[in-house]
C-alpha positions as CSV (number, residue, x, y, z in Angstrom):
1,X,-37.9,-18.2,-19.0
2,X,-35.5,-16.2,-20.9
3,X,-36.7,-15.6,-24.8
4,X,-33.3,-16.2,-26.0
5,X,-30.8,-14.1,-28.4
6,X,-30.5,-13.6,-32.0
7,X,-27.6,-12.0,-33.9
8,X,-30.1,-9.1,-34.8
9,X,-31.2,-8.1,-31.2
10,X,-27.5,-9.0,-30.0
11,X,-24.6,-8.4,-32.2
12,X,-22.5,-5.2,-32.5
13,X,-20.1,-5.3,-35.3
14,X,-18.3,-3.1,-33.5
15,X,-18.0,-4.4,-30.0
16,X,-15.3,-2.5,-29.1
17,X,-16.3,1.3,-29.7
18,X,-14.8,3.4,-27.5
19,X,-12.0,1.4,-25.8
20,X,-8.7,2.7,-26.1
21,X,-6.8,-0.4,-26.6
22,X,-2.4,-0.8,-26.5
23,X,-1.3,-4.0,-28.4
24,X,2.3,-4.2,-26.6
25,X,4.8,-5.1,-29.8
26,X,2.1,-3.8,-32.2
27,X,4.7,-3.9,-35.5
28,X,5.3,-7.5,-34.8
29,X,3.3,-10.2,-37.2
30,X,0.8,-11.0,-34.3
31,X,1.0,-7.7,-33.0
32,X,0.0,-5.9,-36.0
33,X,-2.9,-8.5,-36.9
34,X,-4.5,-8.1,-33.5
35,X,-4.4,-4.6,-33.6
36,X,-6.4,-4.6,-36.8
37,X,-8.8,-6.9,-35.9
38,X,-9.5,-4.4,-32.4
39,X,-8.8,-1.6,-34.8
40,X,-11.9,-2.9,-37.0
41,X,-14.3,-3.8,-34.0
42,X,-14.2,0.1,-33.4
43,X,-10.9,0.6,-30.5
44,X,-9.0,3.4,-30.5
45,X,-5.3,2.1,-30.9
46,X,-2.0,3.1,-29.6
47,X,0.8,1.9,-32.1
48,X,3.7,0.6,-29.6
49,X,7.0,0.4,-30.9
50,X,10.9,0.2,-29.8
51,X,13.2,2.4,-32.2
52,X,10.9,1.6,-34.7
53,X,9.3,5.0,-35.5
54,X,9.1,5.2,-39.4
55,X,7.1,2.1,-39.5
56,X,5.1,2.9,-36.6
57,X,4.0,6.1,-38.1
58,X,3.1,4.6,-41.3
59,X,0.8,2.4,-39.7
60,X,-1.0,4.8,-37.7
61,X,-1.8,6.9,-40.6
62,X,-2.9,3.7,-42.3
63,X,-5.5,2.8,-39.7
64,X,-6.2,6.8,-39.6
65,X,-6.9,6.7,-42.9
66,X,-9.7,3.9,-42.3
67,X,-11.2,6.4,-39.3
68,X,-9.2,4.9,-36.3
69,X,-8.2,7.4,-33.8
70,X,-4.5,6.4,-33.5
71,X,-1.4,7.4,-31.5
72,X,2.2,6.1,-31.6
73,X,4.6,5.5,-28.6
74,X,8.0,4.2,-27.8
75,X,9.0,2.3,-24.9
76,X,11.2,-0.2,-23.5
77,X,8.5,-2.6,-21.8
78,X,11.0,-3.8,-19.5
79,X,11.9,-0.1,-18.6
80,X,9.4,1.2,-15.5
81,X,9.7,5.2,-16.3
82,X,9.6,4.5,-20.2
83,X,6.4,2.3,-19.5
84,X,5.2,5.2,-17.0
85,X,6.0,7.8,-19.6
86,X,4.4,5.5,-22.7
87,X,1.0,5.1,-20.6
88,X,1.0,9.1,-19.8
89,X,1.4,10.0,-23.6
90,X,-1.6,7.6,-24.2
91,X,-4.0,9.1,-21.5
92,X,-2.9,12.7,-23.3
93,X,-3.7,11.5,-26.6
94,X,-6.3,9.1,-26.8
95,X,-8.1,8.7,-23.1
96,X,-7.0,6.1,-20.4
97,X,-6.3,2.3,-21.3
98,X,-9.0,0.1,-21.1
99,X,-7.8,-2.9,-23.4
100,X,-4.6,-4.1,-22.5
101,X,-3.0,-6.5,-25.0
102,X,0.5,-7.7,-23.3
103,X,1.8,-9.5,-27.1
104,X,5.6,-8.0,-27.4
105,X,7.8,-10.8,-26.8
106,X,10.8,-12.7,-27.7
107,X,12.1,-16.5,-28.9
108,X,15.5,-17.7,-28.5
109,X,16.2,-21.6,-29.4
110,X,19.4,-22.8,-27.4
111,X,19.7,-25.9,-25.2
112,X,19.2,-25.3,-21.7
113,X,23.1,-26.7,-21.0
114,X,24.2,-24.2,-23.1
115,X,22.4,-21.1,-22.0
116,X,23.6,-18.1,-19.7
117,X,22.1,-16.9,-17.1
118,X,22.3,-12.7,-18.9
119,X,20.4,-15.1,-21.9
120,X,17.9,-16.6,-19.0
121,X,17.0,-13.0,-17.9
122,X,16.8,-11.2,-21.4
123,X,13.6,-13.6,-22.3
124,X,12.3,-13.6,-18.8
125,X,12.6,-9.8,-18.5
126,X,10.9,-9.5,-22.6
127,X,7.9,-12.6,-21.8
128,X,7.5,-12.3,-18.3
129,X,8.7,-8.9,-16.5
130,X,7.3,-6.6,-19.2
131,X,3.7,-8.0,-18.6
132,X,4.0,-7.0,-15.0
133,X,5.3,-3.5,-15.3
134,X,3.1,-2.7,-18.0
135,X,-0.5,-4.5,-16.4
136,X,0.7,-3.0,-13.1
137,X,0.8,0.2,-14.6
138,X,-1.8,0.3,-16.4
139,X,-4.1,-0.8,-13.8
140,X,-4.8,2.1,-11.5
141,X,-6.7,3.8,-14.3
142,X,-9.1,0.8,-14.9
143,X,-9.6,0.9,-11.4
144,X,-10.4,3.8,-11.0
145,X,-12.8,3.8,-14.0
146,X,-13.8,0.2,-12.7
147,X,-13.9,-1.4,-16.0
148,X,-11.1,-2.7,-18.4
149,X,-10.1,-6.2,-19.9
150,X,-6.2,-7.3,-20.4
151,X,-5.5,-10.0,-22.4
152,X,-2.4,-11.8,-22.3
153,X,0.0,-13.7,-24.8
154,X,1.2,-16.9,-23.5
155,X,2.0,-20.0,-25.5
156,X,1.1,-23.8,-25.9
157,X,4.7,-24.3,-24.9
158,X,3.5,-23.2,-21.2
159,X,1.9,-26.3,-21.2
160,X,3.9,-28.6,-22.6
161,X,7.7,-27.5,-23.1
162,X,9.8,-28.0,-26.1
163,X,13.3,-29.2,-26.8
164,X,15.8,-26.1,-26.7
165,X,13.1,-23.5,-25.4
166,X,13.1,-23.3,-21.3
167,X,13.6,-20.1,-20.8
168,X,10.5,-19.1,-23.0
169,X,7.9,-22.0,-22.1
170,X,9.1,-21.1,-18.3
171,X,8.4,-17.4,-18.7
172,X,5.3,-17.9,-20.6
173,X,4.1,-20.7,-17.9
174,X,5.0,-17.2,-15.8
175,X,2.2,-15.0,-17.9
176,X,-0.7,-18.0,-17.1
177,X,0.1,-17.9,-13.3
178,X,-0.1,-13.9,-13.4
179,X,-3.4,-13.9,-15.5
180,X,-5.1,-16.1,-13.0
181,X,-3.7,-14.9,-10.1
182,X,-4.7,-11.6,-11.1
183,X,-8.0,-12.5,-12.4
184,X,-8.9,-13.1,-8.4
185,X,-7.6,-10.1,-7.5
186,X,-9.1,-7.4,-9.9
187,X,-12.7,-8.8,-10.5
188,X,-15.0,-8.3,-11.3
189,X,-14.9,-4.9,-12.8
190,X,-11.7,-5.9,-14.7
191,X,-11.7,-9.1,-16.5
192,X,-8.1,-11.1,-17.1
193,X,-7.9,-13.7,-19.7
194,X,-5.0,-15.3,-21.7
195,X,-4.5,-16.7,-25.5
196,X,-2.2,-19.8,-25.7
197,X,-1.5,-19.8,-29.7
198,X,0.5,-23.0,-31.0
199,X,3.6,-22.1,-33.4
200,X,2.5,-19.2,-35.8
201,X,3.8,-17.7,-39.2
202,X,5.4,-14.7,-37.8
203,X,8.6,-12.7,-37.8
204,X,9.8,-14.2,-34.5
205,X,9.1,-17.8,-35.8
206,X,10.5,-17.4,-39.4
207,X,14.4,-18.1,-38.0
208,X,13.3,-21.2,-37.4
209,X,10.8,-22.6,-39.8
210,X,12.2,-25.3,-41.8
211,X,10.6,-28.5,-43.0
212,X,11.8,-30.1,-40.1
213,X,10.7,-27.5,-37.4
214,X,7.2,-27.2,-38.8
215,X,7.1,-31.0,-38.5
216,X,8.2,-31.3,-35.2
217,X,6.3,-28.4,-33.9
218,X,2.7,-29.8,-34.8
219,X,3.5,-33.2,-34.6
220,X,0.8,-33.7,-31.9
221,X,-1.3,-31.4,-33.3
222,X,-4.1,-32.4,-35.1
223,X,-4.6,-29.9,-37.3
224,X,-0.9,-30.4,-38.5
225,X,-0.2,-26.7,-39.6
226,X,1.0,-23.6,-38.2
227,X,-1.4,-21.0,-37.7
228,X,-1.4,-17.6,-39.1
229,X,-2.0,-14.4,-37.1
230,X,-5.1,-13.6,-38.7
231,X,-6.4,-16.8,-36.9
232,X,-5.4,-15.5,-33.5
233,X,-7.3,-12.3,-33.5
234,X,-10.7,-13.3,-33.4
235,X,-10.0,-15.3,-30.2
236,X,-8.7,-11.9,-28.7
237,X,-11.7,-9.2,-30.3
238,X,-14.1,-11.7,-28.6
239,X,-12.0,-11.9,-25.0
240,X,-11.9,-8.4,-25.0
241,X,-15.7,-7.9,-26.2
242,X,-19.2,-7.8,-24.3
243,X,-19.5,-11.5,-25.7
244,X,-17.1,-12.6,-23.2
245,X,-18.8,-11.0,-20.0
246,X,-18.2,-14.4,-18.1
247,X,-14.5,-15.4,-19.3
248,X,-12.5,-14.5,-16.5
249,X,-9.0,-16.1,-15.7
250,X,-9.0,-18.4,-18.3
251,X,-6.7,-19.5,-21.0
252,X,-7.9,-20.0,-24.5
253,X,-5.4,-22.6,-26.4
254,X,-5.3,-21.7,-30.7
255,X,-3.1,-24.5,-31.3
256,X,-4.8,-27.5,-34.2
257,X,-5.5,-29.5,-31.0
258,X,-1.7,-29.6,-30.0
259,X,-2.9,-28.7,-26.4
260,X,-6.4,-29.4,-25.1
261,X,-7.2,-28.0,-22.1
């Protein structure tokens, strides 16, 4: 009979000491707020960036300053050398990655009649391609050290579609087939989950959030509110922590209810 658990035998407040963790489109609004929340459960961070390297080096000496080993790189996630080259410059720096985050990624609104094929590619190369080249690349390392944890970004709209965005649910449907596919093959010293956030207040979503876009975006939510990053991260510190030993290949939805799965 097992004498159970209590947050004072069990808890670390800092589950992830020692991982070197790489937030793909770190600067971004969700980006930035999960690599905080990994930052302060005790990961090493790499601060990714594309031509972005002011405000990449401010924020590694902010997360410095709070007694985060930080490093900064550039890449183009969709590049294979620049990936290659980013991944190198992280082993140099900061050890290995052993906490993927695959986040960077784009949202273009236009009707499906109206889109071109170069427009088709651009979002499935960004939300789709990039989490290939860069998991793929990564990989060998966690192999080899048998243990790591990637934790993808995917959407609600994977599971349900939306008016005027195909090419980004179908790419993001794209990052739920890789994580579980994936998760068969890599177990069990890697584990491979996925987050599937509803509409959030970021950057990438501000273009479009009117009255009426906010309405119509949770309208079958039951929540009826967009999220904010902060609400995101704790879902990804725990995937990526001890606490989640048995979440493998699943998809956990942050959406007000909009999707239950």
């Amino acid at each position: 009979m097992s004498r159970g658990w209590t947050l004072a035998e069990g808890w670390d407040p800092r589950p992830l000491r020692g991982e070197v963790a790489l937030v793909t489109g770190t600067l971004g609004g969700l980006g930035r707020a999960i690599a905080d929340g990994i930052a302060a459960a005790g990961a090493k961070v790499a601060v990714h960036h594309l031509r972005q390297p002011d405000e990449a080096a401010a924020y590694a000496d902010e997360l410095r300053a709070g007694g985060i080993e930080a490093t900064v790189v550039e890449a183009d996630l969709t590049d294979w050398h620049e990936v290659e080259r980013m991944l190198a410059a992280i082993a140099d720096d900061l050890g290995p990655v052993s906490l993927l985050v695959n986040n960077a990624g784009m949202m273009r609104k236009k009707a499906f009649a109206e889109s071109t094929f170069a427009e088709w590619r651009e979002t499935i190369e960004i939300d789709l391609d990039a989490v290939f080249t860069v998991t793929r690349l990564a990989l060998p390392a966690m192999l080899e050290a048998g243990r790591g944890t990637v934790v993808n970004v995917s959407s609600q709209l994977a599971f349900k579609g939306a008016h005027d965005y195909v090419s980004y649910s179908a790419a993001k449907g794209g990052v739920v087939g890789l994580t579980r596919a994936l998760a068969r093959e890599v177990g069990p010293g890697i584990r491979v989950n996925a987050i599937a956030p509803g509409p959030i207040e970021t950057p990438m979503t501000a273009e479009y959030s009117t009255p009426e876009w906010v309405a119509e975006r949770t309208a079958g939510a039951v929540l009826q509110r967009l999220g904010t990053p902060d609400e995101v991260v704790g879902a990804v510190v725990f995937l990526a922590s001890p606490a989640a030993s048995l979440i493998h290949g699943q998809v956990i939805h942050l959406n007000g209810g909009g999707v239950m799965a």
